[in-house]
C-alpha positions as CSV (number, residue, x, y, z in Angstrom):
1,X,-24.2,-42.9,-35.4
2,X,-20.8,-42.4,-37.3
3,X,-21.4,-38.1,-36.5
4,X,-22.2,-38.5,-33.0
5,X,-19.4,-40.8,-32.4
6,X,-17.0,-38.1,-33.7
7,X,-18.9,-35.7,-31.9
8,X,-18.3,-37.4,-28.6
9,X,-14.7,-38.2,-29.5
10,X,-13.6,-34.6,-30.3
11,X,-15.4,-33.7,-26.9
12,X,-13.2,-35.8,-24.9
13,X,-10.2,-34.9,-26.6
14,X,-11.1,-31.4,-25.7
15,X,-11.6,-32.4,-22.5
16,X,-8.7,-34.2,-21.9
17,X,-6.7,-31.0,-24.0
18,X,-7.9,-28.8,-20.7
19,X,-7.1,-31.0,-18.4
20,X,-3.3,-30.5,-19.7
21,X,-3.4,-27.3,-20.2
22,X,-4.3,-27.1,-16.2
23,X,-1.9,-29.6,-15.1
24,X,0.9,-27.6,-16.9
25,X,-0.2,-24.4,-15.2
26,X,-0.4,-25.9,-11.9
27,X,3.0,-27.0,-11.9
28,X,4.0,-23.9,-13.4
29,X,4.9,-24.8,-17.2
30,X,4.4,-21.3,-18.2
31,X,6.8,-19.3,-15.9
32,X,9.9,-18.7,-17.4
33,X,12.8,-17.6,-15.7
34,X,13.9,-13.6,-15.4
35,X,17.0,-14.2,-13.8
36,X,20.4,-14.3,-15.5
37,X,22.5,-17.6,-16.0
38,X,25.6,-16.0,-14.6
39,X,23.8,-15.9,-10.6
40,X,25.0,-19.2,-9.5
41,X,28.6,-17.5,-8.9
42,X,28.6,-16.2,-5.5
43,X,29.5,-12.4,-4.6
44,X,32.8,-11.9,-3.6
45,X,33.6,-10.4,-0.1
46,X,35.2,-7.4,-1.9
47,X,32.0,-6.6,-4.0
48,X,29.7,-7.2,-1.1
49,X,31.8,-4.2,1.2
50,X,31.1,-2.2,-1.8
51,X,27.7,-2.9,-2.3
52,X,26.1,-2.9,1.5
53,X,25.7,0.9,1.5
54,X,23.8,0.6,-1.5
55,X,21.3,-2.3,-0.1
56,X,21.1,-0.5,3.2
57,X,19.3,2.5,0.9
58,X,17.6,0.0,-1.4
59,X,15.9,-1.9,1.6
60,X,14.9,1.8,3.1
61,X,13.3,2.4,0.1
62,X,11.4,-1.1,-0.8
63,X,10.0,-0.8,3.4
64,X,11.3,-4.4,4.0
65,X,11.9,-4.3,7.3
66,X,8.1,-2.3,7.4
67,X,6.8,-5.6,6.9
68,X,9.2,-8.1,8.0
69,X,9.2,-6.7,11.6
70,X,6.8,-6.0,14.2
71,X,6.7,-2.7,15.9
72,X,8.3,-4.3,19.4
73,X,10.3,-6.9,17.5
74,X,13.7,-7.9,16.0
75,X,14.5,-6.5,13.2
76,X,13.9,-8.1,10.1
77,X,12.7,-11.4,12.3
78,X,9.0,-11.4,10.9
79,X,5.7,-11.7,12.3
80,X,3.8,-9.1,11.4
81,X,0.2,-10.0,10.4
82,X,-1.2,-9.2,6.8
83,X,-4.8,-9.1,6.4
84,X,-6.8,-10.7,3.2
85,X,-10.2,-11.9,2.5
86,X,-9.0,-15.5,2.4
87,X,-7.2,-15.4,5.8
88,X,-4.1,-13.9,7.5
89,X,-0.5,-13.8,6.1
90,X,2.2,-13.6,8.4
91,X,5.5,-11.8,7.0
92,X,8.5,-14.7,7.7
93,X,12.2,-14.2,9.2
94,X,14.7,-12.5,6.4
95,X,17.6,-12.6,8.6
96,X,20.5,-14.7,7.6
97,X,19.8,-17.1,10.3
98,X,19.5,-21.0,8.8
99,X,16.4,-22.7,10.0
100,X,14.3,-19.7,10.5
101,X,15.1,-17.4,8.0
102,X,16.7,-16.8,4.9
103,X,20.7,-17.8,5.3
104,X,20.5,-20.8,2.9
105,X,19.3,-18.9,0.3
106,X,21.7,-18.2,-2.7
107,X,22.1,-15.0,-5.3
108,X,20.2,-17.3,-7.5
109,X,17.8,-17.9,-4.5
110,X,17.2,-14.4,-3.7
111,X,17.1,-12.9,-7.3
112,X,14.1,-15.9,-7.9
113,X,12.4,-14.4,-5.3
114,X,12.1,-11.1,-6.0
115,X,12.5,-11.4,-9.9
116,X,9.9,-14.7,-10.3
117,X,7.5,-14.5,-6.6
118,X,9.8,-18.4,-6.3
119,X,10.9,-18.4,-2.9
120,X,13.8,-21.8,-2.4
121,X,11.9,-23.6,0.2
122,X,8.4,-22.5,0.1
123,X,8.0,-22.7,-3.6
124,X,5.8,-19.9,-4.8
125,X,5.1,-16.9,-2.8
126,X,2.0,-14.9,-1.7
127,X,1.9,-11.6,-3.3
128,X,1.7,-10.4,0.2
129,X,5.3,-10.2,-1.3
130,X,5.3,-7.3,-3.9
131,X,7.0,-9.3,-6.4
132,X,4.8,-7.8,-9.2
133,X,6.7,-4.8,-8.6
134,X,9.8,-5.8,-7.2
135,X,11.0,-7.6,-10.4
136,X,11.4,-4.5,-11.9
137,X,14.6,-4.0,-9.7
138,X,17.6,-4.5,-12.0
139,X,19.9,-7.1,-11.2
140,X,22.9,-4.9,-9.5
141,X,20.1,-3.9,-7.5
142,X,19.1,-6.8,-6.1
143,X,22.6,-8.1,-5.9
144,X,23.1,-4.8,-3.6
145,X,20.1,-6.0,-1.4
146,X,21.1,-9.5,-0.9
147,X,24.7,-8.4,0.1
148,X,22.8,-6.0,2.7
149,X,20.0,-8.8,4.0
150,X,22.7,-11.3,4.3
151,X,25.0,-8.9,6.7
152,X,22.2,-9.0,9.2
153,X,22.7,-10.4,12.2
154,X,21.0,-14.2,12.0
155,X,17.8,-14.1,14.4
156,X,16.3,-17.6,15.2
157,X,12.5,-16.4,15.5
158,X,10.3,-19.2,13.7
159,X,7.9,-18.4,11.4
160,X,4.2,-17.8,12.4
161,X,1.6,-19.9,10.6
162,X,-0.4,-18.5,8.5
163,X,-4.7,-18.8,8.9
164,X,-7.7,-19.4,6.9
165,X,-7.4,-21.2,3.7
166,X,-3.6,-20.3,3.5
167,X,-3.6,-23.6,6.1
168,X,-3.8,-25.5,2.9
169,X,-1.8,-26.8,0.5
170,X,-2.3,-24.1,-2.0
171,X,0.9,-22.5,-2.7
172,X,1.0,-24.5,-6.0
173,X,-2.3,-22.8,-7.3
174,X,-0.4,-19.6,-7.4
175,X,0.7,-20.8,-10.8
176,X,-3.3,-19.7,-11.6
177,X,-2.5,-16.2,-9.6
178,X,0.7,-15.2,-11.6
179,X,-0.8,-16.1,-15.4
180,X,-3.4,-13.9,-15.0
181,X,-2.1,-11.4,-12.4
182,X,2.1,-11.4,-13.1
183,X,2.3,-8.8,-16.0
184,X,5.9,-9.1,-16.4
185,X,6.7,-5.0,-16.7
186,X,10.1,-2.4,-16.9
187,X,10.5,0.1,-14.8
188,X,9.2,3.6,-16.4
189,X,12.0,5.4,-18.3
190,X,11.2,8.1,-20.2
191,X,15.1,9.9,-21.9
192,X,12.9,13.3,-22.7
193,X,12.1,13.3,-19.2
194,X,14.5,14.3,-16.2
195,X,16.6,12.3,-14.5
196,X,15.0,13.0,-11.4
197,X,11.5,11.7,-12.9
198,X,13.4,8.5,-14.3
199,X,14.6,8.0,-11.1
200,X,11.4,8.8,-8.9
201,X,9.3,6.5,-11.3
202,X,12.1,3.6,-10.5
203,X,11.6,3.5,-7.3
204,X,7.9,4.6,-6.5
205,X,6.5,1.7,-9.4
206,X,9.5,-0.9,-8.3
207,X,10.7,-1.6,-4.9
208,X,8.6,1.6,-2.9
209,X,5.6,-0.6,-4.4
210,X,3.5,2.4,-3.8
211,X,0.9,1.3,-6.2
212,X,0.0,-2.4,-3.4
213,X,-2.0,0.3,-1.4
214,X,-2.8,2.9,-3.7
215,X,-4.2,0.8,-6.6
216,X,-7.9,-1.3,-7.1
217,X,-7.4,-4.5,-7.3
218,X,-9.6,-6.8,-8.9
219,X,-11.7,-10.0,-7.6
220,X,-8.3,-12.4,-7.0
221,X,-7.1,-9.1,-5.2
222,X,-4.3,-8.9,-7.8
223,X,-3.6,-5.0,-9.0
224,X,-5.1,-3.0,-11.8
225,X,-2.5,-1.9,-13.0
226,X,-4.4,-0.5,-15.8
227,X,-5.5,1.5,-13.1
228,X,-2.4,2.2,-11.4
229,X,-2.1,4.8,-8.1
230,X,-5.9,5.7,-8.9
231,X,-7.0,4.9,-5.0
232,X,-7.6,1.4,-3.3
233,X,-8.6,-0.1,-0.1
234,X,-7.3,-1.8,2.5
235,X,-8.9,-3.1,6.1
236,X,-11.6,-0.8,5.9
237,X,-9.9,2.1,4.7
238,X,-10.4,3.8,1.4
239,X,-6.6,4.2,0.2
240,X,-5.9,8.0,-1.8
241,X,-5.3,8.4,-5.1
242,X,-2.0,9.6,-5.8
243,X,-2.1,10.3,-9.1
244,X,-0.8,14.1,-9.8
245,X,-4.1,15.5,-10.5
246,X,-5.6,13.8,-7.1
247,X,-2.8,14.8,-5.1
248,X,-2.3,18.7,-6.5
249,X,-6.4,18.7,-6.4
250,X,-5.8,17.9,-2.2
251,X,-3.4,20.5,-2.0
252,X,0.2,18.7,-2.7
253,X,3.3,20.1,-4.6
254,X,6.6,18.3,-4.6
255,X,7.4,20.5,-1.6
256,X,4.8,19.5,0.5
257,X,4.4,16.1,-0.4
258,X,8.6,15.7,-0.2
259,X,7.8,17.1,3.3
260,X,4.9,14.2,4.1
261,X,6.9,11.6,3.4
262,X,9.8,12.8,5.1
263,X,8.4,13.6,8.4
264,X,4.9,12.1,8.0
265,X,3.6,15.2,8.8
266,X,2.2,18.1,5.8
267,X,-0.1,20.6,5.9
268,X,-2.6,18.3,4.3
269,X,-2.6,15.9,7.1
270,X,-0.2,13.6,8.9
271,X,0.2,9.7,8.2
272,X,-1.2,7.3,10.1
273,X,-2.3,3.4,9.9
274,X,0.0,1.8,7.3
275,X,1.5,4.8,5.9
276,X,2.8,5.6,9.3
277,X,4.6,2.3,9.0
278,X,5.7,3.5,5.7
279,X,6.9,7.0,7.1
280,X,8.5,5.3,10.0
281,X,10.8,2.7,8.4
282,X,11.2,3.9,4.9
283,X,10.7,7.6,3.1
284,X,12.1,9.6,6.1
285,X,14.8,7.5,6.7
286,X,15.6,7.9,2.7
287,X,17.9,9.9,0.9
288,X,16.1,13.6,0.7
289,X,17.2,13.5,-3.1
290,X,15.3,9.9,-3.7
291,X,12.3,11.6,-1.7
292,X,12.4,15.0,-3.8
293,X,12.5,12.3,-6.6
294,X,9.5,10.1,-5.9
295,X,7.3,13.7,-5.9
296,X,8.6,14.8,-8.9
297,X,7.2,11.4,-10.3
298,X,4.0,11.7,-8.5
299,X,3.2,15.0,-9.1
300,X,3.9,14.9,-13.0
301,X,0.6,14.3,-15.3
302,X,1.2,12.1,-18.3
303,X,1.6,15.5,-20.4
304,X,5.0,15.8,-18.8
305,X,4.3,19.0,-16.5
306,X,5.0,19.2,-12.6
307,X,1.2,20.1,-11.0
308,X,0.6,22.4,-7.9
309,X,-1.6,22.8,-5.6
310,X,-5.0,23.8,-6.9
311,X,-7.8,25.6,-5.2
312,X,-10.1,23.0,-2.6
313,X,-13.7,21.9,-4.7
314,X,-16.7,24.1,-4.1
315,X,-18.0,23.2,-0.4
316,X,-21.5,22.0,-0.1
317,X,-24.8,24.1,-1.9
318,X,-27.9,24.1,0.4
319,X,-29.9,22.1,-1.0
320,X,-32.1,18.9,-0.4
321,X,-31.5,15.4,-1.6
322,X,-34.3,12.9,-1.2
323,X,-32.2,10.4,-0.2
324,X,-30.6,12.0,2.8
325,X,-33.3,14.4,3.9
326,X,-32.8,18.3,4.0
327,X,-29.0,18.7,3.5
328,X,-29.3,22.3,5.5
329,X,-30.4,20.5,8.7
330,X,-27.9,17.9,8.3
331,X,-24.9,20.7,8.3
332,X,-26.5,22.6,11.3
333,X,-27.2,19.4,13.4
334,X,-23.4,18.1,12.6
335,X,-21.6,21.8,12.9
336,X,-23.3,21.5,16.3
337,X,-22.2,18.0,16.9
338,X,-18.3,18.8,15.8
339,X,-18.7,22.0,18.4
340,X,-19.2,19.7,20.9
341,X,-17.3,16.9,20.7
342,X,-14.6,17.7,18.1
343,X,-13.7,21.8,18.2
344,X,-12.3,21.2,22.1
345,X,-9.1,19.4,20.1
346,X,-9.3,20.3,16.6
347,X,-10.4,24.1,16.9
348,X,-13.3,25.8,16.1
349,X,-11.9,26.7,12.6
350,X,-10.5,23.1,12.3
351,X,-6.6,24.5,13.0
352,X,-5.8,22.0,15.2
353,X,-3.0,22.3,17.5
354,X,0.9,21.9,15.8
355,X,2.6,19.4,16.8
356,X,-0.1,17.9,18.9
357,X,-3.7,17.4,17.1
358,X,-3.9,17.0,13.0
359,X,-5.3,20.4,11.6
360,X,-9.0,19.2,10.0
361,X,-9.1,22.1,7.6
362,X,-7.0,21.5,4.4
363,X,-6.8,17.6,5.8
364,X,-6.8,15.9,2.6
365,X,-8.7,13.0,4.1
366,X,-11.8,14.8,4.4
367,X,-11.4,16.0,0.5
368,X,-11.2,12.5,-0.7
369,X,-14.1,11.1,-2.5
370,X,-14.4,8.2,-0.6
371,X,-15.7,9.0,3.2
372,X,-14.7,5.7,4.0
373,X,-11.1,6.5,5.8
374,X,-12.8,9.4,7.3
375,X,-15.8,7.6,9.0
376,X,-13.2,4.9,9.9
377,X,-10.8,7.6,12.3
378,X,-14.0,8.4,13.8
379,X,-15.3,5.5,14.7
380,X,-11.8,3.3,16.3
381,X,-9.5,6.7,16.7
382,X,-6.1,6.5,16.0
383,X,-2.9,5.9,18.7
384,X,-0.5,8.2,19.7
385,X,1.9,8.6,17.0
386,X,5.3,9.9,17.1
387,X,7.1,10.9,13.9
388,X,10.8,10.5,12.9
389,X,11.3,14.2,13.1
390,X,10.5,14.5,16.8
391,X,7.4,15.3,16.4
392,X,3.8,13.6,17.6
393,X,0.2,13.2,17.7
394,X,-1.7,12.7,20.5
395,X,-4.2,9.9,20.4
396,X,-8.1,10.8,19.1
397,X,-10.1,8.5,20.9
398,X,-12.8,6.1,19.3
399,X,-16.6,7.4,19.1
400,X,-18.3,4.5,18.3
401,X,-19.8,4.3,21.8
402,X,-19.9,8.2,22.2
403,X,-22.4,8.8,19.2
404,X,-25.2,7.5,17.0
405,X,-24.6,6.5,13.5
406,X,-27.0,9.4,12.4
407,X,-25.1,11.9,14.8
408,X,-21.4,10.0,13.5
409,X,-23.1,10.8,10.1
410,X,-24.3,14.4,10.4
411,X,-21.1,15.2,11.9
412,X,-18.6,14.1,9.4
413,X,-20.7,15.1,6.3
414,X,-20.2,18.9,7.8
415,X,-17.0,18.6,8.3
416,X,-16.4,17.5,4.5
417,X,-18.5,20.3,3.3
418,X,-16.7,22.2,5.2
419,X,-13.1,21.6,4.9
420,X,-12.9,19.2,2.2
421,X,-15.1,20.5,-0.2
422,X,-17.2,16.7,0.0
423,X,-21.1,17.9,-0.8
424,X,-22.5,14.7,-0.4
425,X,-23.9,14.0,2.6
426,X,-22.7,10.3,4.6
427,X,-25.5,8.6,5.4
428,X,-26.1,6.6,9.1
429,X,-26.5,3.2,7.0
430,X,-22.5,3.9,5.7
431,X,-21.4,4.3,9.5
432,X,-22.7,1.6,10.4
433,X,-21.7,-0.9,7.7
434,X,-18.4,0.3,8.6
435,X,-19.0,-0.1,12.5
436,X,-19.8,-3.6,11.9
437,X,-17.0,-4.3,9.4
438,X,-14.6,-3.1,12.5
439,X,-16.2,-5.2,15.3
């Protein structure tokens, strides 16, 4: 009796032990502070004229008004709608204006924010909010940035609410989120490498946040950063790898990739979805030296040496696969399919048409891995897109009504083989997963 009482006693003491531990995570025990003591004294007028220019080039670069706008709206007001598996986020007002937006927040305010994910009224944010890379940003940084946000003009747009389960009172469970997701990391500096690498590697892994998109993330849809810029996904699109031996394998050098996210527009393809949006308000309205930078980061392997562009993979053997049927009669059917429904805009040799209609051969979308983005485009098309250089895109019209899965299917597995060196063949069940996905 005496060994089972002590049994039962050490139970609940280990039960009440975890209940503790919880409680002091959901009210956020464990987050400690990464902001400086010396915050609470406020910027003088003298350093904020000095430092707008800076935060004008720091918000270009961290794509804040990418988010925190919508395409016909005020700038900086908000509104735009984030996707997630748990319901829609809606990007809120960062203008200085006092009920709506941002203008009672402090330098201490703002530097929590983007340093700790603690917004002042809202208590913790949504990583909708890249502050798992922005608190890389050193503090003269973000000093610039708040100098610049607060110079806006006020905008008194309220706030959208949010849906699904973000209705709820959950914003204290983020305490969960950031233990387990919040790795708490510098900024890549390497003194053997350049200055331009040290400098590209600053901005694409802090504010740029490159790696949101182009990075897995795991089941609480924080990022593997173990598996950083290695491809991810996001509404229905498989996101590139950008790592330097994915992009040089697609046909990237610093040239040409400097040149795609200048203009959004590269031999390898031109940007569209959310890197449009990226193209549009951030890299091409850059500094060309931070741009130059950022590819010199992304195109160096961990060895240190810059890569080129290397030859396009093997196109596709004719052979048969059991799963998919006879992999010859799947190439002539969708070669015949492209020639007459795709070839009238994209060319018989996939050239396209400059400055009009994407070129198809070389298009690193169709050399990626994942048909996902690929079968995607076909299946809702794409706007008309016009690029900050002058240039534009006409609009490619959906085909989801126009074709079969099978013929959707046949179709884009030639045009892999042919042009992106892909030699597996998309089968009709992917289409339509994906059809469905988009309905």
């Amino acid at each position: 009796m005496a060994k089972s009482s002590s049994l039962r006693k050490s139970i609940y003491i280990i039960i009440l032990l975890f209940i503790i531990l919880m409680l002091a995570i959901l009210f956020g025990a464990f987050r400690t502070s990464s902001i400086g003591p010396d915050l609470d004294k406020p910027l003088t007028s003298e350093e904020v004229a000095k430092l707008l220019p800076r935060g004008q080039e720091l918000a270009t670069a961290g794509d804040c008004f990418g988010c925190h706008s919508l395409p016909e709206g005020p700038l900086a007001a908000g509104g735009r709608a984030i996707g997630t598996p748990f319901g829609t986020i809606y990007s809120t007002n960062i203008t200085p204006d006092k009920q709506f937006g941002i203008g009672n927040y402090t330098r201490a305010d703002f530097h929590r924010a983007l340093k700790d994910g603690i917004g002042k009224e809202r208590g913790n944010l949504y990583p909708a909010m890249p502050f798992v890379f922005t608190h890389m940003t050193t503090s003269e940084d973000i000093d610039a940035l708040y100098a610049y946000v607060m110079s806006l003009p006020p905008i008194a747009v309220p706030n959208k609410e949010n849906t699904g389960v973000f209705v709820l009172p959950v914003r204290p469970f983020m305490n969960f989120w950031t233990l387990l997701n919040f790795p708490k990391q510098n900024a890549p500096h390497d003194p053997q490498r350049s200055a331009e690498w040290n400098r590209g590697a600053y901005i694409v892994e802090g504010l740029a946040h490159c790696g949101a998109c182009h990075s897995p993330r795991n089941l609480m849809m924080g990022v593997e950063f173990s598996r950083s810029l290695q491809g991810g996904e996001e509404a229905g699109l498989a996101i590139p790898d950008i790592t330097a031996e994915a992009l040089s394998k697609h046909g990237y050098d610093t040239a040409s990739l400097s040149q795609f996210l200048l203009t959004g527009n590269a031999p390898q393809g031109s940007a569209f979805a959310d890197m449009s949006t990226v193209t549009h308000f951030s890299t091409s309205q850059m500094k060309k030296s931070d741009v130059d930078d950022m590819a010199i980061y992304l195109m160096t392997d961990k060895q240190g040496k810059i890569l080129g562009a290397k030859a396009p993979p093997a196109p596709l053997p004719e052979a048969s696969s059991p799963e998919v049927g006879d992999v010859s009669q799947i190439m002539e059917t969708g070669r015949l399919m492209y020639m007459s429904t795709c070839a009238g805009c994209h060319g018989i040799t996939g050239e396209g048409v400059p400055n009009g209609i994407p070129a198809l051969k070389g298009n690193a979308i169709l050399a990626m891995d994942s048909p996902e983005t690929f079968i995607s485009v076909v299946l809702t098309g794409i706007p008309t897109t016009t690029f900050p250089n002058g240039q534009r895109m006409y609009a490619m019209p959906s085909f989801a009504d126009d074709l079969t899965p099978q013929e959707m299917a046949d179709l884009i597995s030639w045009a892999r083989a042919e042009w992106g060196g892909q030699g597996k063949p998309v089968t009709a069940e992917q289409v339509e997963k994906l059809k469905k996905a988009a309905q």
